[in-house]
Backbone bond lengths (Angstrom), bond angles and torsions (degrees), N, CA, C in turn:
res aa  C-N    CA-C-N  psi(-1)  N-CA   C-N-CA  omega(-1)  CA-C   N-CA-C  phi
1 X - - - 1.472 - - 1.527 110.23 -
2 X 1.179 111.34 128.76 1.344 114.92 164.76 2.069 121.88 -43.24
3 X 0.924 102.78 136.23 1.833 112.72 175.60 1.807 98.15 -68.88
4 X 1.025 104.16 118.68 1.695 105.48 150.68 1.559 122.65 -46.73
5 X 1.100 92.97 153.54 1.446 90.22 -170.25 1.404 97.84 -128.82
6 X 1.596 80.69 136.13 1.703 114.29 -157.45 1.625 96.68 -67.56
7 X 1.752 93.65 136.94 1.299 106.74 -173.36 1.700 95.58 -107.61
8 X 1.387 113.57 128.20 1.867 139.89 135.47 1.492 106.35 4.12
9 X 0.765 122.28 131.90 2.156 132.65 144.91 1.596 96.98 -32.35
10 X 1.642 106.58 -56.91 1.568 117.69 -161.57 1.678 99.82 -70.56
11 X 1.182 137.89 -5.40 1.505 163.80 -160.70 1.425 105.75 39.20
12 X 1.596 113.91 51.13 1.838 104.98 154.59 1.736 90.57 -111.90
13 X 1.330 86.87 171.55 1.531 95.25 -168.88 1.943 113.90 -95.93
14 X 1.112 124.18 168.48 1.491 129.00 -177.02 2.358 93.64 -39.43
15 X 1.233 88.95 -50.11 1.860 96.40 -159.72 1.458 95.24 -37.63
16 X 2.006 103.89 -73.65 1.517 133.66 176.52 1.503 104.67 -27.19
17 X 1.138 114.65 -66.95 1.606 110.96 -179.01 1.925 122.67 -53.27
18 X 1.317 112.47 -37.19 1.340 131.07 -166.43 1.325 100.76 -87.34
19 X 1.611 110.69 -18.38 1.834 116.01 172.81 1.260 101.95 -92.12
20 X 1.123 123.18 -35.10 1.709 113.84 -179.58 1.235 107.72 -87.10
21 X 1.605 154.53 -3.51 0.981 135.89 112.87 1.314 154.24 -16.43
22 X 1.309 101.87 -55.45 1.493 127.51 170.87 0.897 96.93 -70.22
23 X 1.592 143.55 -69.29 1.604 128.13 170.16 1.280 145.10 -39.18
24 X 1.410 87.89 -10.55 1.759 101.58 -176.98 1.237 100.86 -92.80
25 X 1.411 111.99 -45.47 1.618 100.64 177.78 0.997 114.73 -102.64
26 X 0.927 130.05 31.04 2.088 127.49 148.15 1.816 96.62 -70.15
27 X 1.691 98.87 -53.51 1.504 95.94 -160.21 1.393 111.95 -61.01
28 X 1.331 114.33 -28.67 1.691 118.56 174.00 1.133 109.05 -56.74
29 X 1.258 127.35 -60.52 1.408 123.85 177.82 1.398 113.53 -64.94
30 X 1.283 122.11 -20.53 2.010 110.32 152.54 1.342 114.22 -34.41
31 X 1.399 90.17 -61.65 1.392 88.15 -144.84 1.628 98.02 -126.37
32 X 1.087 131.65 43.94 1.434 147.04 144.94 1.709 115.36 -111.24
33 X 1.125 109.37 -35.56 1.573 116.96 -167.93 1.806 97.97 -113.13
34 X 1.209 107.73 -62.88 1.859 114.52 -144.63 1.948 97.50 -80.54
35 X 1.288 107.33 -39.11 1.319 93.06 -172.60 1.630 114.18 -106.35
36 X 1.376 142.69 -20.89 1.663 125.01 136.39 1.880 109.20 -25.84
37 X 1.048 108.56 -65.90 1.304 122.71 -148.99 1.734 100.06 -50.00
38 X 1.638 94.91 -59.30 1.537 122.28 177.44 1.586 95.77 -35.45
39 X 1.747 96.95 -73.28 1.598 87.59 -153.39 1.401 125.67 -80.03
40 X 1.724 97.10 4.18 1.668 97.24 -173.50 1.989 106.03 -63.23
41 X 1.521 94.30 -43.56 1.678 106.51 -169.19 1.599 90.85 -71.42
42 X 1.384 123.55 -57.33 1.615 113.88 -175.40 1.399 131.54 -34.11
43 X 1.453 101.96 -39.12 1.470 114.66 164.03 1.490 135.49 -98.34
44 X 1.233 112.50 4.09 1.468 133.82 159.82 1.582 107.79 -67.57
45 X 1.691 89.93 -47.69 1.923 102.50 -169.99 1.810 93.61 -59.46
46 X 1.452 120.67 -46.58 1.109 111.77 179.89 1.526 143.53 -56.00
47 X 1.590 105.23 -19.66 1.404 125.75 169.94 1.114 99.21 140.46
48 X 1.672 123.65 -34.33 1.816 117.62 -152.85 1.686 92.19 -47.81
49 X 1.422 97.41 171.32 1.060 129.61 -161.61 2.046 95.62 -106.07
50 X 1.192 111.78 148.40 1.677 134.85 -168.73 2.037 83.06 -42.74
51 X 1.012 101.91 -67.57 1.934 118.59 -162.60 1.496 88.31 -41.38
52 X 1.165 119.39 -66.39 1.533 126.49 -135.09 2.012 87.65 -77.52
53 X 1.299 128.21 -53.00 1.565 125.83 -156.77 1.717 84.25 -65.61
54 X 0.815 126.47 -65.49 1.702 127.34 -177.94 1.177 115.64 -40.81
55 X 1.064 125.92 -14.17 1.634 122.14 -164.38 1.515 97.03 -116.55
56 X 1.877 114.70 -45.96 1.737 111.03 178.72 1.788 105.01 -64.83
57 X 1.467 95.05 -28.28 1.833 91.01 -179.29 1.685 110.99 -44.22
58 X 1.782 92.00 -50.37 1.500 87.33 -163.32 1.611 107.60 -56.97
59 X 1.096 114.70 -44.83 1.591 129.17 -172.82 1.314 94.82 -40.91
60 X 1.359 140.05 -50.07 1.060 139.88 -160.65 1.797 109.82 -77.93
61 X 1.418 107.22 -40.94 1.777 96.78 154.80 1.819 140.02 -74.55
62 X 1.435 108.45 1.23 1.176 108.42 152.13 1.239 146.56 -30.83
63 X 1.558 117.13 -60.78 1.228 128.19 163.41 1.332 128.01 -35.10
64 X 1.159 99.41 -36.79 2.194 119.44 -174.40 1.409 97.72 -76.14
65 X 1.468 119.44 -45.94 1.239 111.71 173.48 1.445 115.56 -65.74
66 X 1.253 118.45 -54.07 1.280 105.52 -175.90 1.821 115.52 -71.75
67 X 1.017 109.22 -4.88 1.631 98.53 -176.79 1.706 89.08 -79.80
68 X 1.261 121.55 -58.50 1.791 120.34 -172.90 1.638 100.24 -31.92
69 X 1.345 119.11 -22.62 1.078 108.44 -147.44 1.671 97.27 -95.54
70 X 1.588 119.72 -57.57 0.928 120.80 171.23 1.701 110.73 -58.20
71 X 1.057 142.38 -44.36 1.323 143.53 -165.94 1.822 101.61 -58.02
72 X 1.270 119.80 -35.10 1.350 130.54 174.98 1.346 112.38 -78.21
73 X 1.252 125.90 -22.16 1.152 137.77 -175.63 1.942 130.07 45.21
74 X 1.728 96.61 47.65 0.843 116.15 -164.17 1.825 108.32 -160.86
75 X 1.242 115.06 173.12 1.520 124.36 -175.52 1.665 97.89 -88.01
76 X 1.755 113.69 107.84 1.128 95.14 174.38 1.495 112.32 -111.94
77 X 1.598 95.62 134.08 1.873 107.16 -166.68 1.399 112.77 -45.80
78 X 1.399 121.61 -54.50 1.552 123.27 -167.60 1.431 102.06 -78.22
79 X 1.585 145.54 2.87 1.002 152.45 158.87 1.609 112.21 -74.41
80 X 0.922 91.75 -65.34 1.630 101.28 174.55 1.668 93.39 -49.05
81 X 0.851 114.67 -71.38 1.633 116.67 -152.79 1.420 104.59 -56.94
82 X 1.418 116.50 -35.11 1.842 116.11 163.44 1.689 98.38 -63.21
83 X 0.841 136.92 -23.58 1.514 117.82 171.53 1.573 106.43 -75.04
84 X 1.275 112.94 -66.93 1.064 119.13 160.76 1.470 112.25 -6.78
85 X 1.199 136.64 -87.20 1.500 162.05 172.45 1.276 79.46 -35.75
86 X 1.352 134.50 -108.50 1.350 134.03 -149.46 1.356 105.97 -38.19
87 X 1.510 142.13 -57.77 1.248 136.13 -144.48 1.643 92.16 -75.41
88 X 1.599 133.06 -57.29 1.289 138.00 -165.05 1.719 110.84 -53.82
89 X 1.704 112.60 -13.26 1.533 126.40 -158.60 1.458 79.51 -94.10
90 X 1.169 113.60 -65.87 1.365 129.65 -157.27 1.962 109.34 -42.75
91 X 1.896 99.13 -47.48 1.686 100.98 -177.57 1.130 92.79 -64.43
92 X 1.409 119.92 -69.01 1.994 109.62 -172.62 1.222 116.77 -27.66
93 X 1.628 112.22 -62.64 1.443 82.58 -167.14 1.881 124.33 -69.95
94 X 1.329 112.22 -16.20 1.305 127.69 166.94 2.036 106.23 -47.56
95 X 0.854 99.81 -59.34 2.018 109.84 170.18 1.739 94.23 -30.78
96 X 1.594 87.76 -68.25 1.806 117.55 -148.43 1.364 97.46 -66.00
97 X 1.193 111.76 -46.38 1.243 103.96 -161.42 1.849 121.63 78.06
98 X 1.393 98.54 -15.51 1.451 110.32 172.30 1.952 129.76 -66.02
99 X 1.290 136.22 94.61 1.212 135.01 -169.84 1.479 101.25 -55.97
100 X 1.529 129.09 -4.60 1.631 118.92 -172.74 1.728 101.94 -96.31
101 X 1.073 126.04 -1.96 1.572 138.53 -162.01 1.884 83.88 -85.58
102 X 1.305 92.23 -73.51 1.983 96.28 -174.02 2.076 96.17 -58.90
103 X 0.866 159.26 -53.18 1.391 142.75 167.91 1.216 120.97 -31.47
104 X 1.501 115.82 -51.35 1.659 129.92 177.08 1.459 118.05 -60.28
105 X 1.798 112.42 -36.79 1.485 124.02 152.61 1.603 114.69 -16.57
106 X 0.910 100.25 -78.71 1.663 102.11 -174.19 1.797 120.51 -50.18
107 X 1.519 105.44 -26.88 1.506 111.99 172.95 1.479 97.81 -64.47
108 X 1.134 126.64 -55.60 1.296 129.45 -145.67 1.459 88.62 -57.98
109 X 1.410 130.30 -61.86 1.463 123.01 176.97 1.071 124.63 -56.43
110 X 1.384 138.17 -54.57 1.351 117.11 173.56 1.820 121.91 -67.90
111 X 1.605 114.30 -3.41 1.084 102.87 144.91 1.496 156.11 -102.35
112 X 1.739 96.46 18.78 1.234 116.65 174.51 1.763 102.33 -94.05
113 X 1.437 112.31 -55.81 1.818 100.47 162.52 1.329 120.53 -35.30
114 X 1.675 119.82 -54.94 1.594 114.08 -163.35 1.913 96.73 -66.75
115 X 1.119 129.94 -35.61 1.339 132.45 -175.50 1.548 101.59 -64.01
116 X 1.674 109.72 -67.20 1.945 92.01 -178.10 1.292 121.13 -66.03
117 X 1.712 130.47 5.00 1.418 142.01 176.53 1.267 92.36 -75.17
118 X 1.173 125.33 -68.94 1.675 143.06 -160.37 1.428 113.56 -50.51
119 X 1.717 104.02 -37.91 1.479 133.65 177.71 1.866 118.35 -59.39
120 X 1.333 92.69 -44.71 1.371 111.16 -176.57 1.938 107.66 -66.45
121 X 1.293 108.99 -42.19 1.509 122.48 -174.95 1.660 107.56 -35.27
122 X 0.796 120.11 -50.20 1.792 121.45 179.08 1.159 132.98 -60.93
123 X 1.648 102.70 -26.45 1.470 119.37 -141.47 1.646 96.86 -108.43
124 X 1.247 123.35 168.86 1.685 128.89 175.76 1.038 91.26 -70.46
125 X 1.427 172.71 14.37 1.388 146.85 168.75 1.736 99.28 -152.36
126 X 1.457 120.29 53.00 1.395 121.66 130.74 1.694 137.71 -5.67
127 X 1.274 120.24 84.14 1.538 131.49 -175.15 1.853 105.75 -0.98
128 X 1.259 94.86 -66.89 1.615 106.51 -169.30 1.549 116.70 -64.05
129 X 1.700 116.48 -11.91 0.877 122.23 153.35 1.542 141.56 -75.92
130 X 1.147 119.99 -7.90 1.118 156.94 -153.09 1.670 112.21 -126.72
131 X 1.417 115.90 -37.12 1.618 130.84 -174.89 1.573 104.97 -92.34
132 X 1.589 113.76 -49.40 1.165 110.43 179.88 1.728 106.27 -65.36
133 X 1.290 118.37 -50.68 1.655 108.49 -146.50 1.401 94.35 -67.22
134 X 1.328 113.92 2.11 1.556 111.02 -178.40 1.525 107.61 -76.01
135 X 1.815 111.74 -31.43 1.490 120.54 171.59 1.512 101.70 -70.23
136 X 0.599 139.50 -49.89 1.835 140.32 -163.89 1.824 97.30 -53.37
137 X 1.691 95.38 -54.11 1.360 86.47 -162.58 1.558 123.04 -85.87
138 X 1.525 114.11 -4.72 1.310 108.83 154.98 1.358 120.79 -90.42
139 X 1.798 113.84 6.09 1.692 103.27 166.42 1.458 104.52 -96.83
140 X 1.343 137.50 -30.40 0.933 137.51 -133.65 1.347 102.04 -134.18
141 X 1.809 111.54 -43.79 1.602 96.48 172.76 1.770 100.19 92.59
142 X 1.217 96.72 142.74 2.101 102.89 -165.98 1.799 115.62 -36.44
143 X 1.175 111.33 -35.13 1.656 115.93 164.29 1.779 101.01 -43.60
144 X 1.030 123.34 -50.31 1.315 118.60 -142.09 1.886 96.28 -96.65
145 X 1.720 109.10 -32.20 1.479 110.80 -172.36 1.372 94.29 -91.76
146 X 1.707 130.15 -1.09 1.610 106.57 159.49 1.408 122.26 -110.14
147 X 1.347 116.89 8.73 1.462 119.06 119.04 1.517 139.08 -33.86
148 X 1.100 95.26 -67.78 1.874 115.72 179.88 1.070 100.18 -59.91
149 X 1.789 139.71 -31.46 1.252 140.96 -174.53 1.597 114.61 -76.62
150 X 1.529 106.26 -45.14 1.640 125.15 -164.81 1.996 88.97 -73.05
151 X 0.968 137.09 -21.71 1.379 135.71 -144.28 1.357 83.64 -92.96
152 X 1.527 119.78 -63.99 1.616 126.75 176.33 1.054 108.90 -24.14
153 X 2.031 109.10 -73.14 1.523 107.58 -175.17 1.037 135.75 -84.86
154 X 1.506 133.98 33.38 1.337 159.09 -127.39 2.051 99.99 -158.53
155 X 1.140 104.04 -82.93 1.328 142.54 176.55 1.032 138.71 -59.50
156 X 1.701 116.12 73.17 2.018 112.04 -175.45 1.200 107.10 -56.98
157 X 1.508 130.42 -60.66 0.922 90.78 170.33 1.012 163.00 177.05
158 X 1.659 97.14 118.59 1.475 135.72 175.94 1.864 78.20 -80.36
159 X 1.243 115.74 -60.19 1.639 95.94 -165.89 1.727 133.58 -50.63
160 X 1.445 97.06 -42.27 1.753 109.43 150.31 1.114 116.54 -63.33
161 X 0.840 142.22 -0.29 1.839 145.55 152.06 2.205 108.84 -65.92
162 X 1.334 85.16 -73.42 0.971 105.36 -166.77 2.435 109.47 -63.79
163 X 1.049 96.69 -41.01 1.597 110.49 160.43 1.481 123.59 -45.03
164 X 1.904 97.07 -45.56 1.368 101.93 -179.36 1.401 117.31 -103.97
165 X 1.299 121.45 33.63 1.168 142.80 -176.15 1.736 110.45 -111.94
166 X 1.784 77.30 -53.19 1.504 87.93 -176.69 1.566 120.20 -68.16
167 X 1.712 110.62 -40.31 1.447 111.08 150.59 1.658 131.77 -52.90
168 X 0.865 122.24 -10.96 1.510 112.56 178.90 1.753 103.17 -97.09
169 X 1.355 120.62 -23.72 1.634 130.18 172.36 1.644 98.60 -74.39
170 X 0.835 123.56 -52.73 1.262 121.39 169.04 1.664 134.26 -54.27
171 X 1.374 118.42 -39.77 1.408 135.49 -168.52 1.674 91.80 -93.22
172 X 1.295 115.38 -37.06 1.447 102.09 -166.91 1.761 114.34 -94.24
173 X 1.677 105.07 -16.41 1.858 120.37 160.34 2.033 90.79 -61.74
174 X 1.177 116.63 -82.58 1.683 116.09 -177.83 1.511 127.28 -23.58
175 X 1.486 114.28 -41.22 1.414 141.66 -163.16 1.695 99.50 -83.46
176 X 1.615 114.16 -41.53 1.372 122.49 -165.75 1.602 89.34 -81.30
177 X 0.997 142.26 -26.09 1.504 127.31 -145.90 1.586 99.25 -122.41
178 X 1.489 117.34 -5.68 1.701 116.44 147.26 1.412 99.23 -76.20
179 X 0.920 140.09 -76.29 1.883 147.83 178.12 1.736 105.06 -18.11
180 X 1.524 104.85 -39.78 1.514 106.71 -179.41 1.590 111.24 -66.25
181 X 1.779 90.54 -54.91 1.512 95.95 -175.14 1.572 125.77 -60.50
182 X 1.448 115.40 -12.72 1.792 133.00 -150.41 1.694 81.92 -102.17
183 X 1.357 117.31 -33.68 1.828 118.18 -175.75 1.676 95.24 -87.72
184 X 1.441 137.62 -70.05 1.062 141.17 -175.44 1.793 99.56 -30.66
185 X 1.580 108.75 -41.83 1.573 84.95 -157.95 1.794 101.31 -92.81
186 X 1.128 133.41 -13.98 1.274 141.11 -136.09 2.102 101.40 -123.68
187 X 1.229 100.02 -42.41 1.309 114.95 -163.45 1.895 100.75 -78.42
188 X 1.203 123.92 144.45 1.825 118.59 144.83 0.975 130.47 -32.67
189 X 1.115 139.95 85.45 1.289 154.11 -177.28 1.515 111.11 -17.47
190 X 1.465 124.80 -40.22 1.606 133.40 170.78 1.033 110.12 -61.50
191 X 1.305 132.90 -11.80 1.317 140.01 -164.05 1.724 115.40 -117.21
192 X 1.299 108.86 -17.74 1.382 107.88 -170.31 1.636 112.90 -77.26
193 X 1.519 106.18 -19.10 1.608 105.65 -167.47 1.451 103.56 -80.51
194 X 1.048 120.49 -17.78 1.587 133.94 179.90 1.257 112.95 -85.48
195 X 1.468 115.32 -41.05 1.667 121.36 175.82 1.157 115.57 -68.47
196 X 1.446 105.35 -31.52 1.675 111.23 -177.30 1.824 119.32 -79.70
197 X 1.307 86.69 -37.79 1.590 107.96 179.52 1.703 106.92 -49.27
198 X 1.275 113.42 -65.11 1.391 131.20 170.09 1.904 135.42 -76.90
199 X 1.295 87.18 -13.50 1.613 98.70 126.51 1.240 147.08 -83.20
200 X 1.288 117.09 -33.15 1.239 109.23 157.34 1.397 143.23 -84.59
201 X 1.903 107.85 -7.36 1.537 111.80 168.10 1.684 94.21 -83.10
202 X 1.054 138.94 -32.49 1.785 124.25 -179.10 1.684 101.67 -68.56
203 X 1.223 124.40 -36.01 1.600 108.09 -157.72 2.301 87.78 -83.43
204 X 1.230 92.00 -27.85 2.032 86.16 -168.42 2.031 88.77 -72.25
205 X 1.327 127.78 -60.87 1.317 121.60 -171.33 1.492 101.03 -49.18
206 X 1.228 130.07 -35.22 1.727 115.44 -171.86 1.263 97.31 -91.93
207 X 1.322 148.98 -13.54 1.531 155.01 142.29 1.341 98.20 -39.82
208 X 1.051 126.92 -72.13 2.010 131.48 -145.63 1.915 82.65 -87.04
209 X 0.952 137.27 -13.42 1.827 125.22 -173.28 1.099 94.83 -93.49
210 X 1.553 124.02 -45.55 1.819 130.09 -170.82 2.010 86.65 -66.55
211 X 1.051 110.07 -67.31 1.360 113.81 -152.56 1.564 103.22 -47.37
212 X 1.407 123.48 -32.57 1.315 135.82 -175.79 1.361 129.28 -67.92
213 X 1.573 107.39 -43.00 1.489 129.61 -170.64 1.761 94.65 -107.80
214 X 1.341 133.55 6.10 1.617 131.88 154.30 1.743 101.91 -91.54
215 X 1.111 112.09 -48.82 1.491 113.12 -157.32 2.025 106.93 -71.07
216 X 1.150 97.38 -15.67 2.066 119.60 -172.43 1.339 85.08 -98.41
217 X 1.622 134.89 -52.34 1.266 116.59 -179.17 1.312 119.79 -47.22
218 X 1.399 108.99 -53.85 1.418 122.26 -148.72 2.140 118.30 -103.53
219 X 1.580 81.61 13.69 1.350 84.74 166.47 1.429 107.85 80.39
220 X 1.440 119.89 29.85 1.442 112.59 -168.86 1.595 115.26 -131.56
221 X 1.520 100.88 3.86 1.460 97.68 164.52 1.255 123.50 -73.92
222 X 1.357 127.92 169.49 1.633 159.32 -168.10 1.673 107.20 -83.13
């Protein structure tokens, strides 16, 4: 006979959870990776002009933002603030007239995360402290995230663990979004959405392998 399958605190089971995962990030990669990317060249092929495919791209990731938003059912800050980002990119380059202004957009965000990551490192509530117990407590449920809590205040260090975790998510979000800006300004503009694209799935996969094989080392998985 097959084993039941262990049901959540939240009561979906290991499967339910590992399917709504996988769904979450297919759709990210819709519409973070597959469809900018798609339609920047799709509409280049059509004639538009460098300004215009960059700017309908973004239009076309809206939705993702706003669904996170309604699906949470609440005002979410770093949502807003990617609008934010987009709309302030968008007048510049309208001024400028420059298609490298909307490319540089995207630095500006991942270098405002790697900066408040970096920010957090000193302080009693460290990013990675804060990101993980969020894993504990949807595997494990409040037993398991006041564990993860008592270890912090218990545990140097578990806290130098967790500090130098949080610095390397941080230094290497900051590090990627000079690399963006040094290609945005230097590179062919036809070329940057592709350079960027594939820079950023190699620097997040060597992020999520480091983050994986430190956290199993060091006694810090869920």
């Amino acid at each position: 006979m097959t084993a039941p399958a262990q049901v959540r605190t939240d009561g979906r089971t290991e499967h339910q959870e590992g399917a709504s995962a996988r769904r979450f990030l297919l759709l990210q990669l819709v519409f973070d990776v597959a469809l900018p990317l798609g339609s920047y060249y799709g509409l280049r092929a059509l004639g538009l002009s460098q300004w215009w495919c960059l700017t309908l791209g973004t239009l076309l990731g809206l939705p993702w933002i706003v669904h996170g938003i309604v699906k949470r059912r609440k005002v979410d800050v770093m949502g807003l603030f990617t609008l934010s980002i987009m709309a302030v990119a968008t007048l510049l380059s309208l001024v400028t007239g420059d298609p490298r202004t909307l490319l540089i957009r995207d630095s500006w965000l991942t270098a405002v995360i790697g900066l408040w990551v970096l920010g957090t490192v000193p302080t009693r509530r460290p990013f990675m402290l804060g990101a993980m117990r969020n894993v504990f407590l949807a595997r494990g449920g409040e037993e398991a995230a006041a564990g993860w809590d008592s270890r912090w205040d218990t545990d140097p260090a578990f806290r130098r663990k967790l500090r130098f975790l949080t610095g390397v998510w941080g230094t290497v979000f900051t590090l990627d979004a000079g690399v963006r800006v040094a290609c945005a300004a230097v590179l062919p503009v036809d070329t940057v959405p592709t350079v960027n694209t594939v820079q950023w799935l190699v620097v997040l996969a060597g992020l999520m392998v480091f983050h994986k094989r430190y956290i199993t080392r060091k006694g810090l998985t869920a």
